[in-house]
One Martini backbone bead per residue (centre of mass of N, CA, C, O) as a GRO file, in nm:
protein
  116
    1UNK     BB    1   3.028  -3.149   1.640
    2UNK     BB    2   3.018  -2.864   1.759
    3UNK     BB    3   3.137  -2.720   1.550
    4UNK     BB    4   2.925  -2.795   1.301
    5UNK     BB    5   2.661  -2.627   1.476
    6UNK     BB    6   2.797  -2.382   1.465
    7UNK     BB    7   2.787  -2.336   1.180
    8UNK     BB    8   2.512  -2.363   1.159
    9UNK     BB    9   2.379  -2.122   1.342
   10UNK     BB   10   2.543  -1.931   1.153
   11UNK     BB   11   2.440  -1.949   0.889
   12UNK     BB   12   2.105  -1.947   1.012
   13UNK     BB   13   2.139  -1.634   1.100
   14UNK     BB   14   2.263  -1.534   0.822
   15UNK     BB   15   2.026  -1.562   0.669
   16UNK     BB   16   1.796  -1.440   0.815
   17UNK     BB   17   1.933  -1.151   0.840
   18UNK     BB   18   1.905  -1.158   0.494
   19UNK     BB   19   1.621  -1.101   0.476
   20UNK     BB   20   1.593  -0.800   0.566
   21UNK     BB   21   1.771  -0.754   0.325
   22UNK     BB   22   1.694  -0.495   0.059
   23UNK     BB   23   1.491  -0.305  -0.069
   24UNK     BB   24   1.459  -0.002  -0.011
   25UNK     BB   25   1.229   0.223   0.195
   26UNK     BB   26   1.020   0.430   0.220
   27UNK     BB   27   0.873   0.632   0.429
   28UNK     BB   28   0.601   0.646   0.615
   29UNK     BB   29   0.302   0.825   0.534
   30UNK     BB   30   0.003   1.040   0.648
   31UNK     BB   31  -0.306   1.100   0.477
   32UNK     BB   32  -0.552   1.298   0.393
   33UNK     BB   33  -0.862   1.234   0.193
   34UNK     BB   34  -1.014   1.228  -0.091
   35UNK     BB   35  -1.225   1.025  -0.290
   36UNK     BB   36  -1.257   0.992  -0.668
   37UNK     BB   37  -1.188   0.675  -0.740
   38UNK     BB   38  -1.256   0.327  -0.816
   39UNK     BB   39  -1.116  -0.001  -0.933
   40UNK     BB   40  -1.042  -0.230  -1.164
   41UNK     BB   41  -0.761  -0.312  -1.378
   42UNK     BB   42  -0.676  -0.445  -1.585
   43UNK     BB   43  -0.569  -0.808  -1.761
   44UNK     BB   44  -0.509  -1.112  -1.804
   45UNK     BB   45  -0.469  -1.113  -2.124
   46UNK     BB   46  -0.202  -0.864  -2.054
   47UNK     BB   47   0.103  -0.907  -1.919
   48UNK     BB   48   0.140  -0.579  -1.917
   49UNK     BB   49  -0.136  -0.532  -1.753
   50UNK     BB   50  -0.235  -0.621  -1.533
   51UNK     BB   51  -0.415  -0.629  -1.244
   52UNK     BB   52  -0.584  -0.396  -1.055
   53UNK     BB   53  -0.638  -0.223  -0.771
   54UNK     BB   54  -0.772   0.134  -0.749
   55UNK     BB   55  -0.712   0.453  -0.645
   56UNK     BB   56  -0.820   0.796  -0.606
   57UNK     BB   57  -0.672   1.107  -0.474
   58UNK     BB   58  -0.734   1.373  -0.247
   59UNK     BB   59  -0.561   1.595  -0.077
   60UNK     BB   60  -0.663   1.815   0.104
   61UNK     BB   61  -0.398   1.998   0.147
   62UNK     BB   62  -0.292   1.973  -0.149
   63UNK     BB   63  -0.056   1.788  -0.220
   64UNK     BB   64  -0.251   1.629  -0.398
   65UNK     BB   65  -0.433   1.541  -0.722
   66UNK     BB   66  -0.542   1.256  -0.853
   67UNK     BB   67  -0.416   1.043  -0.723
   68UNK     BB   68  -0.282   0.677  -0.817
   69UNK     BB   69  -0.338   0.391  -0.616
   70UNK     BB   70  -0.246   0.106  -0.462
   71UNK     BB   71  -0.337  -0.213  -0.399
   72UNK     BB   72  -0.319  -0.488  -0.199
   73UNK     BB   73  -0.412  -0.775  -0.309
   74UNK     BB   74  -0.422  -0.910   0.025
   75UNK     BB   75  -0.665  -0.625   0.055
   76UNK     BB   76  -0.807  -0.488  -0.156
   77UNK     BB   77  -1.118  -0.542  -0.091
   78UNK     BB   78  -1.137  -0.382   0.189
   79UNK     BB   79  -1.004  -0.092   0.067
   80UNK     BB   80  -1.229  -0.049  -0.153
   81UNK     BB   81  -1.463  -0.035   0.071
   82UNK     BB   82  -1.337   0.207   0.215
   83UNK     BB   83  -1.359   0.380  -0.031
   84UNK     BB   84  -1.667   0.319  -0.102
   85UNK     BB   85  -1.793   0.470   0.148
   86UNK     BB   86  -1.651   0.745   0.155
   87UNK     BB   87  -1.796   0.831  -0.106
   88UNK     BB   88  -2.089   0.776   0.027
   89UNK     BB   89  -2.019   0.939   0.293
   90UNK     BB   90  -1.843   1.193   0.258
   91UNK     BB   91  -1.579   1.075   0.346
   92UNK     BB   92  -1.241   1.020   0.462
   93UNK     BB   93  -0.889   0.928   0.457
   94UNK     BB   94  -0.643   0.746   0.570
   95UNK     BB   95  -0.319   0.724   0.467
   96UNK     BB   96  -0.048   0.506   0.410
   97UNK     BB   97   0.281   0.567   0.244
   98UNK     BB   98   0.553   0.620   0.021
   99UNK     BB   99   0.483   0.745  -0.277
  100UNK     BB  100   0.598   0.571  -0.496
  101UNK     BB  101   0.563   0.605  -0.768
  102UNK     BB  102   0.310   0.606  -0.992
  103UNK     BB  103   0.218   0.384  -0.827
  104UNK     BB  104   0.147   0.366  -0.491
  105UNK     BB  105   0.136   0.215  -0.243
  106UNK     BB  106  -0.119   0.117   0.007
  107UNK     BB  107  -0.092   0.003   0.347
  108UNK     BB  108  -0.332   0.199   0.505
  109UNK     BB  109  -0.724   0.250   0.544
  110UNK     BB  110  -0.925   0.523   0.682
  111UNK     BB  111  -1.219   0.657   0.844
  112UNK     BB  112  -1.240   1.001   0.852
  113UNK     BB  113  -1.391   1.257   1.047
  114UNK     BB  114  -1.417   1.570   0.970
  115UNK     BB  115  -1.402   1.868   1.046
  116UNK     BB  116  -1.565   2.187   0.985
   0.00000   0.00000   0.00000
């Protein structure tokens, strides 16, 4: 019965570790940016478009400029007014992203004063 046992535990802790591994992702960088444009894209009628929402950002120190970021569905809301608040009132936003792909999730976003 120990004997069982200890294969269930080690079986369970096997599968547990196994979640973790999956498709590597880069390394989240943080960049400061200005807001150019956002809002939801694509249709529920067309599933090779499905919707998203998305931000346009211009790094302030010009690493990129007009780049199309996703917002992840279960923050998008969120994401969006801190992005449209930005634009609003004409201030940075920072954000954490890794950048890759053609349109990149953005992980966090935050309004910041930058000093002029």
């Amino acid at each position: 019965m120990k004997k069982k046992a200890l294969i269930l535990v080690l079986v369970c802790a096997m599968a547990i570790m196994g979640l973790g591994v999956g498709k590597a992702s880069a390394a989240l960088t943080w960049y400061t940016c200005t807001v150019v444009a956002g809002g939801p894209s694509g249709t529920t009628i067309n599933p090779a478009n499905p919707p998203n929402t998305l931000i346009r950002l211009t790094e302030n120190a010009q690493l990129f400029s007009n780049k199309w970021f996703k917002l992840p569905d279960d923050r998008a809301k969120e994401m969006l007014a801190t992005a449209l608040t930005a634009m609003a009132s004409d201030i940075s936003v920072t954000i954490s992203t890794d950048g890759t792909g053609t349109y990149p999730y953005i992980q966090a976003i935050y309004l910041v004063k930058v000093p002029q």
